[in-house]
mmCIF file of the N, C-alpha and C atoms, coordinates in Angstrom:
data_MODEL
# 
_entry.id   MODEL 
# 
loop_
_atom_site.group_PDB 
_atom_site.id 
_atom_site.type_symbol 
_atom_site.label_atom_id 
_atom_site.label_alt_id 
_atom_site.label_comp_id 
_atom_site.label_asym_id 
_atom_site.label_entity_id 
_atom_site.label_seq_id 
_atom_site.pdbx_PDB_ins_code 
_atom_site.Cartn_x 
_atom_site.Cartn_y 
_atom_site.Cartn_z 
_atom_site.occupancy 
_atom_site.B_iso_or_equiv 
_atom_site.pdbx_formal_charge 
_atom_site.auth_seq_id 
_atom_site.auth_comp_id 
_atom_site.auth_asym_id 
_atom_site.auth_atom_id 
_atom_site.pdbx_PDB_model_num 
ATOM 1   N N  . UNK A 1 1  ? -75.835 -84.603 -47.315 1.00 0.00 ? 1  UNK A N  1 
ATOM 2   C CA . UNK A 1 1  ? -74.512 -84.058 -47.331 1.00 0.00 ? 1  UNK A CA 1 
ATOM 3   C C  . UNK A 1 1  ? -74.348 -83.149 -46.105 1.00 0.00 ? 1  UNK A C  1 
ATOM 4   N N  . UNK A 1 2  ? -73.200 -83.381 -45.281 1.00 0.00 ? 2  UNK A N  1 
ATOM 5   C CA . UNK A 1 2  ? -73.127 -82.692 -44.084 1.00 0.00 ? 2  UNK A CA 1 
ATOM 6   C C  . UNK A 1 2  ? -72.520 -80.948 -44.854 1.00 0.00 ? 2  UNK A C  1 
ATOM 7   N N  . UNK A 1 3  ? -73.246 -79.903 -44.006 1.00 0.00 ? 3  UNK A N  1 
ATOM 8   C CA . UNK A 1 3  ? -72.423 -78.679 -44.196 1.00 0.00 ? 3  UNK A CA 1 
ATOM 9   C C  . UNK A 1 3  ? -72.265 -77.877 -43.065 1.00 0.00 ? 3  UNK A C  1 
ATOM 10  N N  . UNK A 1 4  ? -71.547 -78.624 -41.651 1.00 0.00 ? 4  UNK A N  1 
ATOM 11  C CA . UNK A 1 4  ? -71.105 -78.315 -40.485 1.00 0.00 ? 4  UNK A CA 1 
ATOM 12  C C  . UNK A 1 4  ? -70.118 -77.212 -40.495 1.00 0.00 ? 4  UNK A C  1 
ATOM 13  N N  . UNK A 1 5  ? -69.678 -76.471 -39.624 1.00 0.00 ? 5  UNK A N  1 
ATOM 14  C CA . UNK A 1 5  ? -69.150 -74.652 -39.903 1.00 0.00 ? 5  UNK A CA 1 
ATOM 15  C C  . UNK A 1 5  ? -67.798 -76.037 -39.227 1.00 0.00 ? 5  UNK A C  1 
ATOM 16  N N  . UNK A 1 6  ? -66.845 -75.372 -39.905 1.00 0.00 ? 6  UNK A N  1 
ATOM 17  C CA . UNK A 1 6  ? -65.437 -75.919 -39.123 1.00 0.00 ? 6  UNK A CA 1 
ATOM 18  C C  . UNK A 1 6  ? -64.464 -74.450 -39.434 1.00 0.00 ? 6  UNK A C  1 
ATOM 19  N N  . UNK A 1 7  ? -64.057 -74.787 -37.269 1.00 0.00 ? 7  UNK A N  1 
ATOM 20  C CA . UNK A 1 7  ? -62.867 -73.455 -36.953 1.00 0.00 ? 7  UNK A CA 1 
ATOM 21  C C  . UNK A 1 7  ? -61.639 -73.864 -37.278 1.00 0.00 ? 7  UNK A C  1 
ATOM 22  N N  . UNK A 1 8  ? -60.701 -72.618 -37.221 1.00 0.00 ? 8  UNK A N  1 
ATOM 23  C CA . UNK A 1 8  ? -59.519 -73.075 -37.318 1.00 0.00 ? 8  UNK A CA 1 
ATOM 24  C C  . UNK A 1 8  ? -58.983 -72.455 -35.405 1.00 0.00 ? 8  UNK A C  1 
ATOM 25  N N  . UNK A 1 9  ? -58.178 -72.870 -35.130 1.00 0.00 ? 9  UNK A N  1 
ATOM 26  C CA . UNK A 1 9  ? -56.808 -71.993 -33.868 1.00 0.00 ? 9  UNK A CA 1 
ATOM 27  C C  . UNK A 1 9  ? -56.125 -71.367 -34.674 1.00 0.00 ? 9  UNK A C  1 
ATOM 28  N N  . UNK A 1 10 ? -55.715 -70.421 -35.043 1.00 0.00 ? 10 UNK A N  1 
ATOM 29  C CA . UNK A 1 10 ? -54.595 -69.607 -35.505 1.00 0.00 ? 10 UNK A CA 1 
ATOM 30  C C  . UNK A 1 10 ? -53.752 -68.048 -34.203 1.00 0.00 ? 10 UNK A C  1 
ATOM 31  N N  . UNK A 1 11 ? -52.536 -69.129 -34.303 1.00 0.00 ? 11 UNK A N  1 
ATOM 32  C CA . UNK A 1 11 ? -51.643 -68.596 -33.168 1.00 0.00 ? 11 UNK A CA 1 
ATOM 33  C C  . UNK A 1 11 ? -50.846 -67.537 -33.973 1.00 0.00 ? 11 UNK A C  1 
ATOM 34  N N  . UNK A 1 12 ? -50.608 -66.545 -33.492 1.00 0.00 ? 12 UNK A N  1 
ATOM 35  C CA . UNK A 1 12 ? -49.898 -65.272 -34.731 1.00 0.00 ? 12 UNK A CA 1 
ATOM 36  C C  . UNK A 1 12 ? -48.534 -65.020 -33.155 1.00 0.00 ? 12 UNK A C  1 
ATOM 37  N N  . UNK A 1 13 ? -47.439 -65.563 -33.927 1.00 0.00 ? 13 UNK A N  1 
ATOM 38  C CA . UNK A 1 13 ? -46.084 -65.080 -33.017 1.00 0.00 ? 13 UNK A CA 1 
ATOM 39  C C  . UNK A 1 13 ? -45.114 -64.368 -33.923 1.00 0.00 ? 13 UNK A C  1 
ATOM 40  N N  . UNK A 1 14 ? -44.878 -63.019 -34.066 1.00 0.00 ? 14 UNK A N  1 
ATOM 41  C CA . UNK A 1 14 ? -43.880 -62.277 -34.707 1.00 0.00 ? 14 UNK A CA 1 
ATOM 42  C C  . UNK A 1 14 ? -42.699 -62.894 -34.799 1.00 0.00 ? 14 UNK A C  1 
ATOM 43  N N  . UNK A 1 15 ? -41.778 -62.958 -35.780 1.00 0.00 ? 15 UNK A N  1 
ATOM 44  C CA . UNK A 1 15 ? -40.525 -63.191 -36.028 1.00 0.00 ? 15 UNK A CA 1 
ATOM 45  C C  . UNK A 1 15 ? -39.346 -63.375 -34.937 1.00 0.00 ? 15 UNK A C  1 
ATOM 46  N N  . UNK A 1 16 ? -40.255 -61.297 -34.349 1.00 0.00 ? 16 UNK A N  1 
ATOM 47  C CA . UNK A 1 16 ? -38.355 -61.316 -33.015 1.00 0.00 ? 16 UNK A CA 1 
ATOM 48  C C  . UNK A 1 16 ? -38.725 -61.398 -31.956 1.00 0.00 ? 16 UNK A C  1 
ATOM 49  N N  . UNK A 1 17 ? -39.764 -62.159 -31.435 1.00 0.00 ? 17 UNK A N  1 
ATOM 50  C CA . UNK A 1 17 ? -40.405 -62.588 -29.974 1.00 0.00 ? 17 UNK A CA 1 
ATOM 51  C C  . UNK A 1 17 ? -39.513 -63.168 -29.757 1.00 0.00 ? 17 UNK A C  1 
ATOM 52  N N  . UNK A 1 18 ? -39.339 -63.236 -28.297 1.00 0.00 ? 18 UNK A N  1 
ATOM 53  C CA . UNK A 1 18 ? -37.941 -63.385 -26.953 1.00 0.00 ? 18 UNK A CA 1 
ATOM 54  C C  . UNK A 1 18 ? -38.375 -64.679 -26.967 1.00 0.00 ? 18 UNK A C  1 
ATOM 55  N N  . UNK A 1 19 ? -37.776 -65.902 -26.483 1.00 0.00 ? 19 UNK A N  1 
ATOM 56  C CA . UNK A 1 19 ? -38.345 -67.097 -25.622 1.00 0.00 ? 19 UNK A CA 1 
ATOM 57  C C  . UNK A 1 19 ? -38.681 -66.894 -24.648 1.00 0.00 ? 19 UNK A C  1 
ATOM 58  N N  . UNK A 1 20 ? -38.440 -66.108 -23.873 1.00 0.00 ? 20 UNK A N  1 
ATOM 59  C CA . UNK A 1 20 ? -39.389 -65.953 -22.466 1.00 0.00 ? 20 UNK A CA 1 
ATOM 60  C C  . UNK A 1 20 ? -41.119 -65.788 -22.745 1.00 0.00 ? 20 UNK A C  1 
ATOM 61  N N  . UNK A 1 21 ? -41.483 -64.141 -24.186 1.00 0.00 ? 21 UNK A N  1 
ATOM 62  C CA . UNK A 1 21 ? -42.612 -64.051 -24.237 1.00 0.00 ? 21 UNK A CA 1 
ATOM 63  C C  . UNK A 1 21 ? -43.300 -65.329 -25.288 1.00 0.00 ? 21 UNK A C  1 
ATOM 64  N N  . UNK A 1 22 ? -42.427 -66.216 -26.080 1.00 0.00 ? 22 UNK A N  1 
ATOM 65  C CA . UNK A 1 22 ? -43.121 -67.384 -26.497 1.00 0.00 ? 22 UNK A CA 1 
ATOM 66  C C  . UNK A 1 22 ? -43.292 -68.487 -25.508 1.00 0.00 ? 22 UNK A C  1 
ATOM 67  N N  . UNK A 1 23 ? -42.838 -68.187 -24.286 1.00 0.00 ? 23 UNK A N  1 
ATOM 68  C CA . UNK A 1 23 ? -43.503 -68.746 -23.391 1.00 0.00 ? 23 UNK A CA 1 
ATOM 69  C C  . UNK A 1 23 ? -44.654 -69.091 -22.733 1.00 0.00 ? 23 UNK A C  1 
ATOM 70  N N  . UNK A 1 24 ? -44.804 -67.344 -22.569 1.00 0.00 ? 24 UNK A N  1 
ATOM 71  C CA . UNK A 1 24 ? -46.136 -66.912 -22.292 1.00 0.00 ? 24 UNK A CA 1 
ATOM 72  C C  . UNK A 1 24 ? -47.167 -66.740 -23.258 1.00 0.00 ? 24 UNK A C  1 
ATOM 73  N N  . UNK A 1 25 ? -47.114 -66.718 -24.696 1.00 0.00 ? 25 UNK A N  1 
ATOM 74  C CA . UNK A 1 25 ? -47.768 -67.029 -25.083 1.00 0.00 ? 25 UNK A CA 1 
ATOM 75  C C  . UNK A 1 25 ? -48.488 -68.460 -25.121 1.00 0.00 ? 25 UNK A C  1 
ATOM 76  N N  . UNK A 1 26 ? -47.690 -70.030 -25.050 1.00 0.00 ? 26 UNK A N  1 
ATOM 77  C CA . UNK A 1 26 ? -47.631 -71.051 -24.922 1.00 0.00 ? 26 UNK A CA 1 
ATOM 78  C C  . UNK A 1 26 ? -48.875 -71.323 -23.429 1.00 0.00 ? 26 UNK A C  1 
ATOM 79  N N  . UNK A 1 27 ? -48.653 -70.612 -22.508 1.00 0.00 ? 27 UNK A N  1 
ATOM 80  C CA . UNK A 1 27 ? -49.474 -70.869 -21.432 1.00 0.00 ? 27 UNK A CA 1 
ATOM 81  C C  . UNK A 1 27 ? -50.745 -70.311 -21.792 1.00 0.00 ? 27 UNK A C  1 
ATOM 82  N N  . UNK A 1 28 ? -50.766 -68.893 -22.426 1.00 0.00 ? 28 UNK A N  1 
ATOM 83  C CA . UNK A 1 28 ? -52.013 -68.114 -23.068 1.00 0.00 ? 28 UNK A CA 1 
ATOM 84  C C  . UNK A 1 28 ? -53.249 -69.048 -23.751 1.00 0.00 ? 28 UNK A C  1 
ATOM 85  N N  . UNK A 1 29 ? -51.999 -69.237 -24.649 1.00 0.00 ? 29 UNK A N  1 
ATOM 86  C CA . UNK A 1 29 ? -53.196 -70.551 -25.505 1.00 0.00 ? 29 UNK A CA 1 
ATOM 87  C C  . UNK A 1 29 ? -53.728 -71.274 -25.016 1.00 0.00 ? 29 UNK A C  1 
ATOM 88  N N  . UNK A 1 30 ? -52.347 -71.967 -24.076 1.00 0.00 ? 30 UNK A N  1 
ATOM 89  C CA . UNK A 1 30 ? -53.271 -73.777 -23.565 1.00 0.00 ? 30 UNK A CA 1 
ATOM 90  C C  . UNK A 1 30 ? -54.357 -72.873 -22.793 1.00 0.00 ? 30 UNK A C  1 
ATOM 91  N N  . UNK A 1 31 ? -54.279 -71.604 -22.066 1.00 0.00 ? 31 UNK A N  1 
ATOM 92  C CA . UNK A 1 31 ? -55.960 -71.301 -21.401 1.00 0.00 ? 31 UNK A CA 1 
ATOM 93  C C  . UNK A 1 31 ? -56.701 -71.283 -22.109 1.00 0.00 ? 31 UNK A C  1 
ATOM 94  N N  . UNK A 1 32 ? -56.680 -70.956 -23.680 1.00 0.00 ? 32 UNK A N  1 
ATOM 95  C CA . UNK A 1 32 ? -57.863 -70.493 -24.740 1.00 0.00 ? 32 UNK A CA 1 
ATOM 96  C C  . UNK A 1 32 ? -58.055 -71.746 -24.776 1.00 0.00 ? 32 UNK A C  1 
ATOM 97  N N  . UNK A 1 33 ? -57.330 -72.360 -25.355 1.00 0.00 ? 33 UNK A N  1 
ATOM 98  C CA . UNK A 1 33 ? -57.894 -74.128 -25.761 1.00 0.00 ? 33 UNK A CA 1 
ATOM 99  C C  . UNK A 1 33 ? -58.899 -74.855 -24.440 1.00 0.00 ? 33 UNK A C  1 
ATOM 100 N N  . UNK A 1 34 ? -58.833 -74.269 -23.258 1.00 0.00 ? 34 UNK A N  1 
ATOM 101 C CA . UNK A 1 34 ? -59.458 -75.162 -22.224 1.00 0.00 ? 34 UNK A CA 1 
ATOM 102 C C  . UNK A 1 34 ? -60.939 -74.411 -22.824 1.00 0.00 ? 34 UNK A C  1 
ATOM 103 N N  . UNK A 1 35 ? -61.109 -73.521 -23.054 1.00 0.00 ? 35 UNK A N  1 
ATOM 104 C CA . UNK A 1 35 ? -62.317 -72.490 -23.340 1.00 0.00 ? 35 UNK A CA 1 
ATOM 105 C C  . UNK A 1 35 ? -62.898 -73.070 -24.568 1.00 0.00 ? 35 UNK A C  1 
ATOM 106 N N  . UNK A 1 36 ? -62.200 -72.363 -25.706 1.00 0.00 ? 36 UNK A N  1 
ATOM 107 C CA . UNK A 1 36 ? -62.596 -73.357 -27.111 1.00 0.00 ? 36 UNK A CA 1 
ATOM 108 C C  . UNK A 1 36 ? -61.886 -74.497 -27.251 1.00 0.00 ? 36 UNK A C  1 
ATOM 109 N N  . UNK A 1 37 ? -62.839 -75.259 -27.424 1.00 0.00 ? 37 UNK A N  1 
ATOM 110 C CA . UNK A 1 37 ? -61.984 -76.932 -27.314 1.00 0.00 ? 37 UNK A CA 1 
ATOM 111 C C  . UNK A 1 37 ? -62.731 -77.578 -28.759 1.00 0.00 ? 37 UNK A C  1 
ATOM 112 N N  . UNK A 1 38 ? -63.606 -76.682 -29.623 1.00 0.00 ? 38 UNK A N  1 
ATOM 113 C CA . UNK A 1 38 ? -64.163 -77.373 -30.719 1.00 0.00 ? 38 UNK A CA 1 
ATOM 114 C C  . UNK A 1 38 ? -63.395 -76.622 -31.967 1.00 0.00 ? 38 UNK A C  1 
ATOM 115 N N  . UNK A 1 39 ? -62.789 -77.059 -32.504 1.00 0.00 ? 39 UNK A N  1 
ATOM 116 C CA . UNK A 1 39 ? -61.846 -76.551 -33.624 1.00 0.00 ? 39 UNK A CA 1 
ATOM 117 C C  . UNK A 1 39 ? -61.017 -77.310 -34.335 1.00 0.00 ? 39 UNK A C  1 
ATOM 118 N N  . UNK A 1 40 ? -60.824 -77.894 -36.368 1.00 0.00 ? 40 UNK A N  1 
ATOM 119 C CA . UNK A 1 40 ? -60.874 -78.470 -36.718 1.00 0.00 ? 40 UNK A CA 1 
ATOM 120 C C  . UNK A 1 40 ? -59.209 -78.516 -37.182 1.00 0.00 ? 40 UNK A C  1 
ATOM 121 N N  . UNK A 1 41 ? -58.514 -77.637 -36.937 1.00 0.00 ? 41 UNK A N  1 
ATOM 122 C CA . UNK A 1 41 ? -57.121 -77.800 -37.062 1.00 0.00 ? 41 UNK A CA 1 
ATOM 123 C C  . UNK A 1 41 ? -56.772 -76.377 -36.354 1.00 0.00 ? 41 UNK A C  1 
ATOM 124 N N  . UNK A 1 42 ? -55.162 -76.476 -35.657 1.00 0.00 ? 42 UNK A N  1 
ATOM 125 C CA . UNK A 1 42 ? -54.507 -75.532 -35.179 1.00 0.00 ? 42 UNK A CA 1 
ATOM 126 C C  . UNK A 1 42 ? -53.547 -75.235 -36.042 1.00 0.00 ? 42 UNK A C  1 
ATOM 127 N N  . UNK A 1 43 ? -53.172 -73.459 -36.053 1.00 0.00 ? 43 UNK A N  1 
ATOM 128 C CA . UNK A 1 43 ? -51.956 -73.205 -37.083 1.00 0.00 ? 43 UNK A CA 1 
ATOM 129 C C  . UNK A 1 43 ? -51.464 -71.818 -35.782 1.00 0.00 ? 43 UNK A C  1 
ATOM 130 N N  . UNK A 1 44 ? -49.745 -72.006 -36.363 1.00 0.00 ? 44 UNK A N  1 
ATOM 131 C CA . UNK A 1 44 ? -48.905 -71.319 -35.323 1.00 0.00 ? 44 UNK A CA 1 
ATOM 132 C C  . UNK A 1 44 ? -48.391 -70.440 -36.297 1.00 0.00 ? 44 UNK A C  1 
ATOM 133 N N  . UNK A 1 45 ? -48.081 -69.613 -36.646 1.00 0.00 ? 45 UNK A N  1 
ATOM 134 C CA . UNK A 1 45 ? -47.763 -68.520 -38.149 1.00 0.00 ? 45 UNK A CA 1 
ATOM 135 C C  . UNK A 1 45 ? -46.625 -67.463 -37.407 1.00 0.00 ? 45 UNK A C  1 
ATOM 136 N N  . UNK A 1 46 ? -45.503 -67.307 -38.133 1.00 0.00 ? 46 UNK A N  1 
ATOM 137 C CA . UNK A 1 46 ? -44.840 -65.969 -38.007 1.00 0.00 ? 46 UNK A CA 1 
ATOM 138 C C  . UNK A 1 46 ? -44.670 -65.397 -39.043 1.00 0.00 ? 46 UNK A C  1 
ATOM 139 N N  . UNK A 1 47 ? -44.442 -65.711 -39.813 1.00 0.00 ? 47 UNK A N  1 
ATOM 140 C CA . UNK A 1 47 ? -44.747 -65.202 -41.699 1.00 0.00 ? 47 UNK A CA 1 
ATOM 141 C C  . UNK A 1 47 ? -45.606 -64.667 -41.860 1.00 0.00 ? 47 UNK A C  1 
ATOM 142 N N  . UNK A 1 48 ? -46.030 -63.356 -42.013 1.00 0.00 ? 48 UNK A N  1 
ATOM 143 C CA . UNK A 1 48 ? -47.663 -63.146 -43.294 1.00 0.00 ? 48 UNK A CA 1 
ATOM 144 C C  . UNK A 1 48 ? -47.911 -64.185 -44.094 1.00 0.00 ? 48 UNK A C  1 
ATOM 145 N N  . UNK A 1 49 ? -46.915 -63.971 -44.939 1.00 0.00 ? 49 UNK A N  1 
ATOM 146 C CA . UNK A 1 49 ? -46.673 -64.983 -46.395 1.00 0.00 ? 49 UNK A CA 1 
ATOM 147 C C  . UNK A 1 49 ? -47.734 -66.160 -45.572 1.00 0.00 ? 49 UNK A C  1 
ATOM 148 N N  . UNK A 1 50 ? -47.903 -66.299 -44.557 1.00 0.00 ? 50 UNK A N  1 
ATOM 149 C CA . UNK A 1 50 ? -48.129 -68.145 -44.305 1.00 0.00 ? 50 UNK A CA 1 
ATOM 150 C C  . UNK A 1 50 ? -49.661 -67.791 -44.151 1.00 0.00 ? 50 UNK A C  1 
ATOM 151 N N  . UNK A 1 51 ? -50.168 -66.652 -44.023 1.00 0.00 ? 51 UNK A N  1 
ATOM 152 C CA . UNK A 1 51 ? -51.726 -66.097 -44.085 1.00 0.00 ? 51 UNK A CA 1 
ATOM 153 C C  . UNK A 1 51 ? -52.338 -66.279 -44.894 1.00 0.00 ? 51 UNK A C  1 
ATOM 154 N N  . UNK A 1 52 ? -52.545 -67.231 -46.189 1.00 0.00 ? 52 UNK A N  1 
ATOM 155 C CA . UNK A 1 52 ? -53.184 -67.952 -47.263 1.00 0.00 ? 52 UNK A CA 1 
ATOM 156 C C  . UNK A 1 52 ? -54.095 -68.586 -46.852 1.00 0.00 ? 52 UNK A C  1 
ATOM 157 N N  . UNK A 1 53 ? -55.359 -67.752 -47.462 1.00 0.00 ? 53 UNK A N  1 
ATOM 158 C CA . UNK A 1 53 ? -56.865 -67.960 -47.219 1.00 0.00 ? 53 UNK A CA 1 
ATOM 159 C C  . UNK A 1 53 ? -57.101 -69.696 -47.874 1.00 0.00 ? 53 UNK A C  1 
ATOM 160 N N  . UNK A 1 54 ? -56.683 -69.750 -49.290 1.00 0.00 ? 54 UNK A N  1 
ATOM 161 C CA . UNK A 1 54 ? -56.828 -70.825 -49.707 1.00 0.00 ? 54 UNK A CA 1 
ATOM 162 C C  . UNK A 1 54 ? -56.033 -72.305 -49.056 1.00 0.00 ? 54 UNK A C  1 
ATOM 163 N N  . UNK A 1 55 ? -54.964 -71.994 -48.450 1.00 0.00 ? 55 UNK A N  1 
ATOM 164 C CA . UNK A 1 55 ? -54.286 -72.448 -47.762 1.00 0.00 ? 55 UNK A CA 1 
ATOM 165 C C  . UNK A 1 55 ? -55.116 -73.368 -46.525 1.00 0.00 ? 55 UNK A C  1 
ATOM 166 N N  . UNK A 1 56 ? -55.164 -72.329 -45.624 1.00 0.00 ? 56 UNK A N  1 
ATOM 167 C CA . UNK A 1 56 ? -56.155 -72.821 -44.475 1.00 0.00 ? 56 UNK A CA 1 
ATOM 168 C C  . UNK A 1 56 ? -57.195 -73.168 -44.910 1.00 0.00 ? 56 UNK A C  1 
ATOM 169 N N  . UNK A 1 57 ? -57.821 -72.860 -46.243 1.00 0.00 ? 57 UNK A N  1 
ATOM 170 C CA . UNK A 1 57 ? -59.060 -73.880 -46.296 1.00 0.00 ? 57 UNK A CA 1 
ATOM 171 C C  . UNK A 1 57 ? -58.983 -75.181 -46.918 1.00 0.00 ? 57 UNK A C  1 
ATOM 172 N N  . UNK A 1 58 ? -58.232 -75.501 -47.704 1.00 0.00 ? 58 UNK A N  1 
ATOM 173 C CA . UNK A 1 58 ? -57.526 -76.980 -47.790 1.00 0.00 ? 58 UNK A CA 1 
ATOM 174 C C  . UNK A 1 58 ? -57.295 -77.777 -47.034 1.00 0.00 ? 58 UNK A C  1 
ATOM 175 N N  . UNK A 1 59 ? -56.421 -77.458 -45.446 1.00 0.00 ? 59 UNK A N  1 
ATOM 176 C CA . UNK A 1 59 ? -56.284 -77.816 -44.538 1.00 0.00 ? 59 UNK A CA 1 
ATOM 177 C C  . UNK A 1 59 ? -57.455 -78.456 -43.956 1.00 0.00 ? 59 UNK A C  1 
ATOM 178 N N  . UNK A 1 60 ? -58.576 -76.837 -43.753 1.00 0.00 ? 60 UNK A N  1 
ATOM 179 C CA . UNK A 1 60 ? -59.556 -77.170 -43.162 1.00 0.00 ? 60 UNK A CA 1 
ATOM 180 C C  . UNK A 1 60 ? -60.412 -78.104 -43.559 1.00 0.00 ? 60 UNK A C  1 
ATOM 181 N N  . UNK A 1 61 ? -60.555 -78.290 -44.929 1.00 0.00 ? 61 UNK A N  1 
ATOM 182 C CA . UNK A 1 61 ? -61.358 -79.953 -45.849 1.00 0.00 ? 61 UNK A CA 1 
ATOM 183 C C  . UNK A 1 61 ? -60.249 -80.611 -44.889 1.00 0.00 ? 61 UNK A C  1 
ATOM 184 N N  . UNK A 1 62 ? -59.396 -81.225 -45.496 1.00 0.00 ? 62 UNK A N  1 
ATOM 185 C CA . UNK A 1 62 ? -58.511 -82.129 -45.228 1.00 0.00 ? 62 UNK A CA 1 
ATOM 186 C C  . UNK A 1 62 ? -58.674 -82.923 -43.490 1.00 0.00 ? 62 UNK A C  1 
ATOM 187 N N  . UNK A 1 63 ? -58.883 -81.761 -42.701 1.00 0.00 ? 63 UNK A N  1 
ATOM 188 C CA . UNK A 1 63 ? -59.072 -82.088 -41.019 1.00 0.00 ? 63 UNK A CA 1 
ATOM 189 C C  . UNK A 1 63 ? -60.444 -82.699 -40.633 1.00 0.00 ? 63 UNK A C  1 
ATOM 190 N N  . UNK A 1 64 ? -61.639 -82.296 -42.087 1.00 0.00 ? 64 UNK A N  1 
ATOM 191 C CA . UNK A 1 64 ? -62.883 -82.644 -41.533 1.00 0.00 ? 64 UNK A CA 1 
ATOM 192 C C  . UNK A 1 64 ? -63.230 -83.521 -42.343 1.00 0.00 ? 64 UNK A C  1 
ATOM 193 N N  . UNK A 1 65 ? -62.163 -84.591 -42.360 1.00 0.00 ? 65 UNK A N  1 
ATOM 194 C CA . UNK A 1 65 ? -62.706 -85.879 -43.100 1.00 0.00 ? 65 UNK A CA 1 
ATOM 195 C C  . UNK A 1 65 ? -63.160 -86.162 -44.486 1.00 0.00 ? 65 UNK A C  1 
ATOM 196 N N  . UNK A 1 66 ? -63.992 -86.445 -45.033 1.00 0.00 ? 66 UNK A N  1 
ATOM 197 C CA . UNK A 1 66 ? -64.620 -86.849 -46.263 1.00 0.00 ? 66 UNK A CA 1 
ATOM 198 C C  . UNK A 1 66 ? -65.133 -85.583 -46.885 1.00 0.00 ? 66 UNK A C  1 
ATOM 199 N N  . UNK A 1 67 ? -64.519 -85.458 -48.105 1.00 0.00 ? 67 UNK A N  1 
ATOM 200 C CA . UNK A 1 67 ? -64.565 -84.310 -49.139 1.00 0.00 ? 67 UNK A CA 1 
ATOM 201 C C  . UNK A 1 67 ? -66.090 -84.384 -49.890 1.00 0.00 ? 67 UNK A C  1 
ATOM 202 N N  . UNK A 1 68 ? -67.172 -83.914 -49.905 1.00 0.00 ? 68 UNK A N  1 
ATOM 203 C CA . UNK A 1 68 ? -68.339 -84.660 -50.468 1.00 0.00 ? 68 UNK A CA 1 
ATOM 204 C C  . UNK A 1 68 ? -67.895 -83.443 -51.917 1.00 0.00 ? 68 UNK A C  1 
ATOM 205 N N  . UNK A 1 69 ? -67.376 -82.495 -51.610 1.00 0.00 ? 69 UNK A N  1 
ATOM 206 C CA . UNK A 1 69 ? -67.254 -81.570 -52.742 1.00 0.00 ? 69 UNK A CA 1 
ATOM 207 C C  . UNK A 1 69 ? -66.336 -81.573 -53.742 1.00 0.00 ? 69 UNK A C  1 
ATOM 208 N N  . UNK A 1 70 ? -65.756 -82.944 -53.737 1.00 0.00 ? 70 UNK A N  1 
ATOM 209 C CA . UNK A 1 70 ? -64.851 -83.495 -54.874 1.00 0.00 ? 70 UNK A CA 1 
ATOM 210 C C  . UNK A 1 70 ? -65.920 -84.986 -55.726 1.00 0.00 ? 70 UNK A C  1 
ATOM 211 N N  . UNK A 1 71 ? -67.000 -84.595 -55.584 1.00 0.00 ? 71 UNK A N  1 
ATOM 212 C CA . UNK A 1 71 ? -67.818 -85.881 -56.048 1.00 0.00 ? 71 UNK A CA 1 
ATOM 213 C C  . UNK A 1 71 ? -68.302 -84.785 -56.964 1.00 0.00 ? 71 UNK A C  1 
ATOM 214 N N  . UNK A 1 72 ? -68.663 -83.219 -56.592 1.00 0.00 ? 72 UNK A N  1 
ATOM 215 C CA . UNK A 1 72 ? -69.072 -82.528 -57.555 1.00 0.00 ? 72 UNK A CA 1 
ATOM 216 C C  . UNK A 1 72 ? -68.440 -81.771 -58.594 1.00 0.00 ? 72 UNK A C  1 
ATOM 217 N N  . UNK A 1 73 ? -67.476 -82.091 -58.181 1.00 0.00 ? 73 UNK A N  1 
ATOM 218 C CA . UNK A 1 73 ? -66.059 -81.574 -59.540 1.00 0.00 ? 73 UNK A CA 1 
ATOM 219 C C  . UNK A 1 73 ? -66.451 -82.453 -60.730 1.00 0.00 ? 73 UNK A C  1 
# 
């Protein structure tokens, strides 16, 4: 049974950001992504509310293929 560490990207942009500075954030990232390039899903969030631990880890099964931990349910 594989138990490989899987990342997430999580981009945090406030509500009343300008389009100019979601711009610059947009260029920010694509530099991070040239850096970390191993990561198993990306999330872009302006909500707290959307900060659900259980959330992103659903996702994160879901992105890394074959669930071996639904054979043990």
């Amino acid at each position: 049974m594989s138990k490989r560490a899987k990342f997430t990207l999580i981009t945090w942009i406030g509500e009343n950001i300008s389009g100019l500075q979601r711009a610059k954030i947009s260029t920010d990232k694509a530099m991070v992504k040239e850096i970390v390039q191993n990561f198993a899903k990306e999330f872009m969030f302006s909500d707290p509310r959307e900060l659900d631990e259980d959330n992103i880890r659903m996702e994160l099964k879901k992105a890394g293929g074959a669930n071996y931990d639904a054979q043990a349910e």
